[in-house]
C-alpha positions as CSV (number, residue, x, y, z in Angstrom):
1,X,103.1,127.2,165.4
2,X,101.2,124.4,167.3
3,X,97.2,124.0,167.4
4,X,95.2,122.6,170.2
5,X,91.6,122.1,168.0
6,X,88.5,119.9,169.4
7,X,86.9,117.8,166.7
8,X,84.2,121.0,165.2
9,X,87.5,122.8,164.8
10,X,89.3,120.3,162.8
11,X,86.9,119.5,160.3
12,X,86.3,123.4,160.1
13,X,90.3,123.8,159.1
14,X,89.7,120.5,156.6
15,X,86.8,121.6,155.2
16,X,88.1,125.3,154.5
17,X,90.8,123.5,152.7
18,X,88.8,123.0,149.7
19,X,89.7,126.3,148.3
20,X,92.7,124.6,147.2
21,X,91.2,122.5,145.0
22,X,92.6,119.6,143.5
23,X,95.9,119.3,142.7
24,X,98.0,116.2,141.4
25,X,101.8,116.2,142.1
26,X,103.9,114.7,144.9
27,X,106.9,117.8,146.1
28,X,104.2,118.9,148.5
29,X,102.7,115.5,149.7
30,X,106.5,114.4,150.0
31,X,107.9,117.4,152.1
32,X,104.8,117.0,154.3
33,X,106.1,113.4,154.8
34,X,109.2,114.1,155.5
35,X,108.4,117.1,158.4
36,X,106.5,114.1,159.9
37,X,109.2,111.5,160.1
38,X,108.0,109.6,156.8
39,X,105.0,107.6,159.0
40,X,104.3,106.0,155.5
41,X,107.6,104.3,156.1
42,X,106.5,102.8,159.5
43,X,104.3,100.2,158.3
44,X,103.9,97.2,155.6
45,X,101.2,98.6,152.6
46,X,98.9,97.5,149.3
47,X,98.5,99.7,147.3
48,X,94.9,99.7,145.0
49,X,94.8,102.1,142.0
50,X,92.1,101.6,139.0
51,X,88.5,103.1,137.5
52,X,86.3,100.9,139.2
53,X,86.5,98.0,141.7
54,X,89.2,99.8,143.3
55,X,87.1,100.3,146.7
56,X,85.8,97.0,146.7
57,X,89.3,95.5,146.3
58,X,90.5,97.5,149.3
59,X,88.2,96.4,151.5
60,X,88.5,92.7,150.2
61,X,92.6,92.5,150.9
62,X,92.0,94.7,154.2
63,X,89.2,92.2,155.2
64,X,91.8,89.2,153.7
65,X,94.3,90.1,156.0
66,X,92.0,90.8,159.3
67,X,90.7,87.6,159.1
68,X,94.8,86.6,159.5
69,X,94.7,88.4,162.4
70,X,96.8,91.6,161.5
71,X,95.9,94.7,162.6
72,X,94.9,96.2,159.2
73,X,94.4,100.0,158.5
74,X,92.4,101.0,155.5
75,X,92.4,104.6,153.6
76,X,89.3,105.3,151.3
77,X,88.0,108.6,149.7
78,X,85.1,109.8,149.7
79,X,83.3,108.7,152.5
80,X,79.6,108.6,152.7
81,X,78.2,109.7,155.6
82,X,81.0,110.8,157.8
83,X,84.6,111.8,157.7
84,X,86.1,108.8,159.6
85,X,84.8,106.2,157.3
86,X,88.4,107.5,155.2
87,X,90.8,106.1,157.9
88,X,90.0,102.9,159.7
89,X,91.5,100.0,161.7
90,X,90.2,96.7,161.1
91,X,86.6,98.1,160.3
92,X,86.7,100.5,163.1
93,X,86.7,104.3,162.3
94,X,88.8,106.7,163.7
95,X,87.5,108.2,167.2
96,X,86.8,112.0,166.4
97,X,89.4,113.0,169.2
98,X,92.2,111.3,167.3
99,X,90.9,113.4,164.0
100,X,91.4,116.4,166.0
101,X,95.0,115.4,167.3
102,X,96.5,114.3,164.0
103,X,94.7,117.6,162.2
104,X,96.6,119.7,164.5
105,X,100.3,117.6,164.1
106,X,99.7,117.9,160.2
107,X,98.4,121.7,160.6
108,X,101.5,122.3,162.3
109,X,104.1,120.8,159.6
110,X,101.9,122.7,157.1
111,X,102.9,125.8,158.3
112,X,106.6,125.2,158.2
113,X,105.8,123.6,154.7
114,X,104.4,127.5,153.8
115,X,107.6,129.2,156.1
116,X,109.7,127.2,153.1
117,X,107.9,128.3,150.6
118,X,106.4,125.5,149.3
119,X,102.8,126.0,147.9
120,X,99.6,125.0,150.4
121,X,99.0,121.5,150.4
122,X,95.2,120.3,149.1
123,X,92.7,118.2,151.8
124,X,93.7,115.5,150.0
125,X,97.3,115.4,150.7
126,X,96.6,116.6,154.1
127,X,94.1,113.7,155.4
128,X,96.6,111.3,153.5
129,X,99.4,112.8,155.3
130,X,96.8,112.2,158.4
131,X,96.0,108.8,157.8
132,X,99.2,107.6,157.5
133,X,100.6,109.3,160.5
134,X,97.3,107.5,162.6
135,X,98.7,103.9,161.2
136,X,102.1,103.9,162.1
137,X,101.1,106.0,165.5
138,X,98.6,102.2,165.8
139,X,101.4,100.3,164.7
140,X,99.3,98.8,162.3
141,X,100.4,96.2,160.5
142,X,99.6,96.3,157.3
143,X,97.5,99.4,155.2
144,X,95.4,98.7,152.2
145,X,95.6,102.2,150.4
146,X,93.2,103.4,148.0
147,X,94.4,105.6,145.4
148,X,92.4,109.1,144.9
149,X,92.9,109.8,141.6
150,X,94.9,108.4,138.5
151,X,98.1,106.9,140.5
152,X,101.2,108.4,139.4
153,X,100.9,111.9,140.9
154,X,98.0,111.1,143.9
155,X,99.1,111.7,147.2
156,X,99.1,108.3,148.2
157,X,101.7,107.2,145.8
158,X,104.7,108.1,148.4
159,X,104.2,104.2,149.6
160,X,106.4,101.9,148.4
161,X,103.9,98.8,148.5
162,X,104.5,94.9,149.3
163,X,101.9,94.9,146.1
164,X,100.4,97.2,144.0
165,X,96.9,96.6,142.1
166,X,95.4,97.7,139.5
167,X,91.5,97.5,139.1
168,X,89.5,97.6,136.1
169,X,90.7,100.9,133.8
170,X,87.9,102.9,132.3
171,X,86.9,106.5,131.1
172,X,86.9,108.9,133.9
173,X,88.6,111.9,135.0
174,X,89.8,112.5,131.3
175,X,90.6,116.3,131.8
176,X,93.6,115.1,134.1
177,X,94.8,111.5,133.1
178,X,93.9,111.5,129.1
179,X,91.7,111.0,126.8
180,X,92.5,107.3,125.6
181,X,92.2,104.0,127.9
182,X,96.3,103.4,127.4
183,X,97.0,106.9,128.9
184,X,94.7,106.6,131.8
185,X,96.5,103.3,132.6
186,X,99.7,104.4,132.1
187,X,98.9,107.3,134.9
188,X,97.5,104.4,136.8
189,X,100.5,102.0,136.6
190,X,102.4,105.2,138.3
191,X,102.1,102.9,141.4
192,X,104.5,100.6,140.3
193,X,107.4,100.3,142.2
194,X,110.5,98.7,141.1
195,X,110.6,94.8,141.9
196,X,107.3,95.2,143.4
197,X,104.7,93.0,141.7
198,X,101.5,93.7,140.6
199,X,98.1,92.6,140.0
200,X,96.1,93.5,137.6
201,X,92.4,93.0,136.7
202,X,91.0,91.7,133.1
203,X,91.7,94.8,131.4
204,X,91.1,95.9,127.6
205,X,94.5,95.6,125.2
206,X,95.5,99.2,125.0
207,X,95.0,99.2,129.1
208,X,97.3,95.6,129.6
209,X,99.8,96.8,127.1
210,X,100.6,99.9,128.8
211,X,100.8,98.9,132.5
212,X,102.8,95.5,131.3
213,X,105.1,98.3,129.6
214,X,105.5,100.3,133.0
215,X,106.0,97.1,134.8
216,X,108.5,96.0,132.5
217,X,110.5,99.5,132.9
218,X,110.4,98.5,137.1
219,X,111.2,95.0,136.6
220,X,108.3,94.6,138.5
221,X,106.1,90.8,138.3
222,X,102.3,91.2,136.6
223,X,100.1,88.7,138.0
224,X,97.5,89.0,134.9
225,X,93.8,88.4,136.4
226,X,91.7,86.2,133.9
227,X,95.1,84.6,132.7
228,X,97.3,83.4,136.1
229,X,93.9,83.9,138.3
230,X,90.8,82.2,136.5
231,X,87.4,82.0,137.8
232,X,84.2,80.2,136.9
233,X,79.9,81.7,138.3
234,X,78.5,78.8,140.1
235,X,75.9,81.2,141.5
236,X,74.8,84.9,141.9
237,X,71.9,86.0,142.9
238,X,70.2,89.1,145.5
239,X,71.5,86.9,148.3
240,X,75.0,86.8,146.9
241,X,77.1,84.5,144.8
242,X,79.3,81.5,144.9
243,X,82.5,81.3,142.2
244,X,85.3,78.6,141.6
245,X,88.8,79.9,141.5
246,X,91.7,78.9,140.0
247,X,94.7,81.2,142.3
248,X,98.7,81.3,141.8
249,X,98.4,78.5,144.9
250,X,95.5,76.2,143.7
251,X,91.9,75.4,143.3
252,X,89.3,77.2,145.8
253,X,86.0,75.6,145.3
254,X,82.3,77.0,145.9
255,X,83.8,80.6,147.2
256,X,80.7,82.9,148.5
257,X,81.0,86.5,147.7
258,X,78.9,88.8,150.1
259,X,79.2,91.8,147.4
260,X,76.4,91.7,144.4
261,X,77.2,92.0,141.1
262,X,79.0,90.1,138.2
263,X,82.0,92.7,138.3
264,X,82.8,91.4,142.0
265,X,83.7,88.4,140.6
266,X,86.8,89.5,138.9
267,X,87.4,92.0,142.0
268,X,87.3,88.8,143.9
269,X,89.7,87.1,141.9
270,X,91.7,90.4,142.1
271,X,92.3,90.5,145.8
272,X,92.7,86.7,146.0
273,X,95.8,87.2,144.0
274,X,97.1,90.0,145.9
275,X,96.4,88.2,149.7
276,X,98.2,85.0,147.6
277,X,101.1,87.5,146.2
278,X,101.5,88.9,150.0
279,X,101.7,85.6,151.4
280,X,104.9,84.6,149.1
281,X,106.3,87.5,150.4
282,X,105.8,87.7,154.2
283,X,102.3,87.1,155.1
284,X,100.4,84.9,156.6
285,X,97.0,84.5,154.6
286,X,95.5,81.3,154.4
287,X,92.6,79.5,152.1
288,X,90.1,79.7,155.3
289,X,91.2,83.9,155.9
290,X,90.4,84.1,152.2
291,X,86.8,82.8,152.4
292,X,86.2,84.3,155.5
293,X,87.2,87.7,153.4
294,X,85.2,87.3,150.4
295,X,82.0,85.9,152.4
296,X,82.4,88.9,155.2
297,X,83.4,92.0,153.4
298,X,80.9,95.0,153.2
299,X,81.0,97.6,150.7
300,X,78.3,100.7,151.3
301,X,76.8,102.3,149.2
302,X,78.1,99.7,146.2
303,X,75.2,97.7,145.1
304,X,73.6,97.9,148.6
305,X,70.0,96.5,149.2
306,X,68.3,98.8,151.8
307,X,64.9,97.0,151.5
308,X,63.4,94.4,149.6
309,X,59.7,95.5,149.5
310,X,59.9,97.5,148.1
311,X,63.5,96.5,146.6
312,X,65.6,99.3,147.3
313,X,69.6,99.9,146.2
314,X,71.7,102.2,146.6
315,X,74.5,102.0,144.2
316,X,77.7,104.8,143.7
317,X,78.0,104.5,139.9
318,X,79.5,107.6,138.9
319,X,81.2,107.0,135.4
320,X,79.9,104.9,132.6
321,X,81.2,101.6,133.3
322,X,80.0,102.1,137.1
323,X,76.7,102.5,135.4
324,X,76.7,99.3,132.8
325,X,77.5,97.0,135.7
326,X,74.6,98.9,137.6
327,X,72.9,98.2,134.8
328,X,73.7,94.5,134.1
329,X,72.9,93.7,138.3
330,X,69.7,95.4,138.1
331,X,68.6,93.4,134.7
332,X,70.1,90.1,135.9
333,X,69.3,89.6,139.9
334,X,67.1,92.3,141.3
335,X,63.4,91.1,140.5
336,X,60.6,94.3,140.0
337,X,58.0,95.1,138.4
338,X,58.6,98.3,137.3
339,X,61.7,100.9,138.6
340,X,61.8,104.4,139.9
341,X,65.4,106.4,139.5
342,X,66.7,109.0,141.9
343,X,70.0,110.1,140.2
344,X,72.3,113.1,141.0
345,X,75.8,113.6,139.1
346,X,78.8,115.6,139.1
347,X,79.3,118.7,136.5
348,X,82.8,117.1,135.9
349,X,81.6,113.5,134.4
350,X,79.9,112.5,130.9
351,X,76.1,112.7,132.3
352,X,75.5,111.9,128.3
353,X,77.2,108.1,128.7
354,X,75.5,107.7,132.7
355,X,71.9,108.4,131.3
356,X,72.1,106.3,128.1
357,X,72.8,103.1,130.5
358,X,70.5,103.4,133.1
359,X,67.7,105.8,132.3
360,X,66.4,102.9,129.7
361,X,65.1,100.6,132.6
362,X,63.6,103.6,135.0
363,X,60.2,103.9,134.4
364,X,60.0,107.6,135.9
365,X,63.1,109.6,137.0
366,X,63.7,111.9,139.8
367,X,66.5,114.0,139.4
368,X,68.2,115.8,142.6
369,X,71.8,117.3,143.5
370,X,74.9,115.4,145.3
371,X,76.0,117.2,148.1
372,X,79.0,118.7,146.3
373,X,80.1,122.1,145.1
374,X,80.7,120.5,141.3
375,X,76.8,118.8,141.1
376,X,75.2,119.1,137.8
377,X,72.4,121.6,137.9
378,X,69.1,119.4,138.6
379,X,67.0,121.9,136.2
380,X,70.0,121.2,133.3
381,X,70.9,117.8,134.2
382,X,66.4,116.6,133.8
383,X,66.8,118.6,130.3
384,X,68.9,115.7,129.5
385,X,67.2,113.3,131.1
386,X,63.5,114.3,129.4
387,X,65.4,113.1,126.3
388,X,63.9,109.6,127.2
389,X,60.2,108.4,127.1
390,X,60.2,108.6,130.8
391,X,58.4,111.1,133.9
392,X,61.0,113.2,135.4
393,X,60.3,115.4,138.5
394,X,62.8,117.4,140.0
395,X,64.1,117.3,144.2
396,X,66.9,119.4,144.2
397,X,67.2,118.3,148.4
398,X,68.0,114.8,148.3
399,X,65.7,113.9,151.5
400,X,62.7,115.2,149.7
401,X,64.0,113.3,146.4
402,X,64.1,109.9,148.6
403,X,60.5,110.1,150.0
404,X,59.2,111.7,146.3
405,X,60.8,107.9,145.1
406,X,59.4,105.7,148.0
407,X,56.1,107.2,147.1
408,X,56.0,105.9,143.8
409,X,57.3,102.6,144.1
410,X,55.0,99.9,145.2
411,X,56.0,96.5,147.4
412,X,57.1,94.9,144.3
413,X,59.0,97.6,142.6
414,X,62.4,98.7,142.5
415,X,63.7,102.4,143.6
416,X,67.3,102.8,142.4
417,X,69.4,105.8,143.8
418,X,72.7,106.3,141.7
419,X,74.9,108.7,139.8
420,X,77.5,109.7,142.9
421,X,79.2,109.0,146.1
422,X,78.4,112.4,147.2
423,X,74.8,111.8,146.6
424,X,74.7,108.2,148.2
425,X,75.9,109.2,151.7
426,X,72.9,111.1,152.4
427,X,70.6,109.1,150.4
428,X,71.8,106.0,152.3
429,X,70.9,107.7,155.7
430,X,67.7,108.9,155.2
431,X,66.6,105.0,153.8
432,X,68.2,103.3,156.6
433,X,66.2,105.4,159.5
434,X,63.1,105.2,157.2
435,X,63.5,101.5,157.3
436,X,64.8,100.7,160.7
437,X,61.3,102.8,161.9
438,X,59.0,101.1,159.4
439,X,61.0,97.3,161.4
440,X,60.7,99.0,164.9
441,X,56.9,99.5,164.2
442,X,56.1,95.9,162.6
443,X,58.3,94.4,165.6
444,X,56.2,96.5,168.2
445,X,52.6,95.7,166.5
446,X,53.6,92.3,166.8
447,X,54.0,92.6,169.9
448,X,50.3,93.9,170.6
């Protein structure tokens, strides 16, 4: 059957896919694939797998390999504020009629895919299936693919990459990928393709020892970040910070890095090992396309300062590392006198292990609800919360959570808005047209 859908339809039929759930495995991402004409095939790919870092290291390679002038495609999930955020080329979204186009083509093989008998696929494997059919329709010329979840059986691991990476591994998503750091990067080093090398971040010994096993099954190269890629702080502060790297090619001195944080450091190092690896291999990425990278490259909704007086970030930190970097950037670079907390977080994660490392430096606490069918209960998740010796006040709507914040934080206080992607989009919105209103209305009284 063929579809004809505007841009309200599609994300209508995207949307209602949801009832599928989520659902690892590839027979159903592969025959999808195939009833395209394998688009993943069409195109050159890295592929980024990991706990956390793995979105910052996307964008870093993608921006890497801009700055070379490729045309560079980028697949994320989630997004924050809209759908098109998950499939872009070189920084630009897709257009909403091209969403409406490629959800009808992959609508269309889904329905054969169900005449076969094969079970429905999940959104997931559909808007890969869609973002991968968009690149090689662009004739991009490289992708820098985010996995979804684990590696081994997420929809994205039909690529077979020029590189595969894998971020910092950590406890998250236990249910599916285990209950020990080794297992989860075993499922992790699924992306490993034979002969194809890999890069991996400092990682704990159980974690190295289990992706160095998979590589070695592959025959595949590990390019071992804080041993073959060194790096030393010259600098980090709320403006930034400056590093000196030691690559697989040589010495990069005084290196800026736009993203905050310690932990972008190694991420950094990470992605200047994979532009290094690609350009062994076939690419052209030189020393100034990596500065120009790592000094360029924007990550919302990661560490993101919305206003500085009051000092305002936004920051994604959904499992308990996220949090203890959180943690570390607000102790170490982001000055206040005292901090208010809005925090939302999903059902599915250990709220126990997110609380105990940030709720510490929050002075009161405002607890609200991501915008996803799986939030923790505000009511049960500020039981947990009143646990600590701080105030906690309840805003189940996250608009009314952000203003109930900006009201108690003065000019030189911190309001921190964490606990999940799904709460940050909106969260993110609302601050930036406060904001922007509060700079049109100082810019026009200047003017009087």
């Amino acid at each position: 059957m063929g579809y004809d859908m505007d841009y309200n339809e599609a994300m209508r039929y995207l949307h209602g896919l949801q009832r599928f759930g989520s659902r690892l495995g590839l027979e159903r991402i592969e025959r999808l694939m195939a009833l395209l004409g394998n688009p993943e095939k069409r195109f050159r790919s890295v592929h980024i797998a990991g706990t956390n870092g793995k979105g910052s290291v996307t964008a870093m390679v993608a921006r890497g390999l801009e700055e070379t002038g490729y045309k560079v495609g980028r697949y994320i999930s989630p997004f924050l504020e809209e759908f098109e955020e998950r499939i872009s080329i070189n920084g630009s979204n897709i257009p909403k009629p091209k969403v409406a186009e490629l959800t009808s083509t992959v609508r269309g093989a889904v329905d054969t895919m169900l005449s076969e008998g094969y079970d429905h696929p999940t959104e997931f494997e559909i808007v890969t299936a869609m973002g991968f059919e968009y690149f090689a329709r662009e004739a991009v010329d490289f992708a820098s693919i985010e996995v979804g979840m684990g590696g081994r059986y997420d929809a994205t691991n039909v690529i077979t990459p020029m590189v595969s990476v894998i971020t910092a591994i950590g406890y998250d998503h236990m249910e599916r990928l285990g209950d020990t750091l080794g297992k989860i990067a075993y499922e992790k080093a699924g992306i490993i393709k034979r002969g194809v090398p890999v890069v991996t971040s400092p990682q704990v010994p159980e974690a190295i020892a289990a992706i160095e096993k998979v590589a070695g099954d592959t025959g595949s190269r590990v390019v071992r970040v804080g041993r073959d890629v060194t790096w030393s702080e010259k600098g980090c502060s709320l403006d930034g910070q400056t590093i000196d790297l030691v690559g697989l090619r040589g010495r990069y001195s005084n290196v800026g890095i736009a993203l905050l944080g310690r932990h972008q450091q190694a991420n950094a190092a990470t992605a200047v090992a994979c532009l290094e690896l690609l350009s062994e291999i076939g690419a052209c990425v030189d020393e100034r396309s990596i500065r120009g990278a790592l000094a360029g490259v924007r990550w919302p909704g990661r560490l993101e300062i919305m206003s500085r007086s009051p000092v305002v970030v936004v920051d994604g930190a959904h499992n308990q590392d996220g949090a203890r970097v959180l943690s570390a950037a607000i102790r170490d670079i982001i000055p206040h006198r005292r901090m208010v907390m809005v925090i939302g977080i999903l059902a599915d994660k250990v709220a126990d292990d997110i609380l105990a490392e940030l709720v510490p430096l929050a002075n009161e606490v405002i607890v609200t609800r991501p915008n996803s069918p799986r939030a923790f209960p505000p009511e049960v998740l500020a039981e947990k919360v009143r646990h600590f010796p701080v105030s906690v006040h309840v805003e189940p709507r996250i608009a009314e959570a952000i203003e109930k914040g900006l009201s108690l934080v003065g000019h030189g206080d911190l309001l921190c808005v964490t606990g999940s992607l799904y709460l940050i989009g909106e969260a993110r919105s609302k601050l930036a047209g406060i904001f922007q209103s509060d700079r049109n209305r100082v810019e026009n009284d200047a003017l009087v």
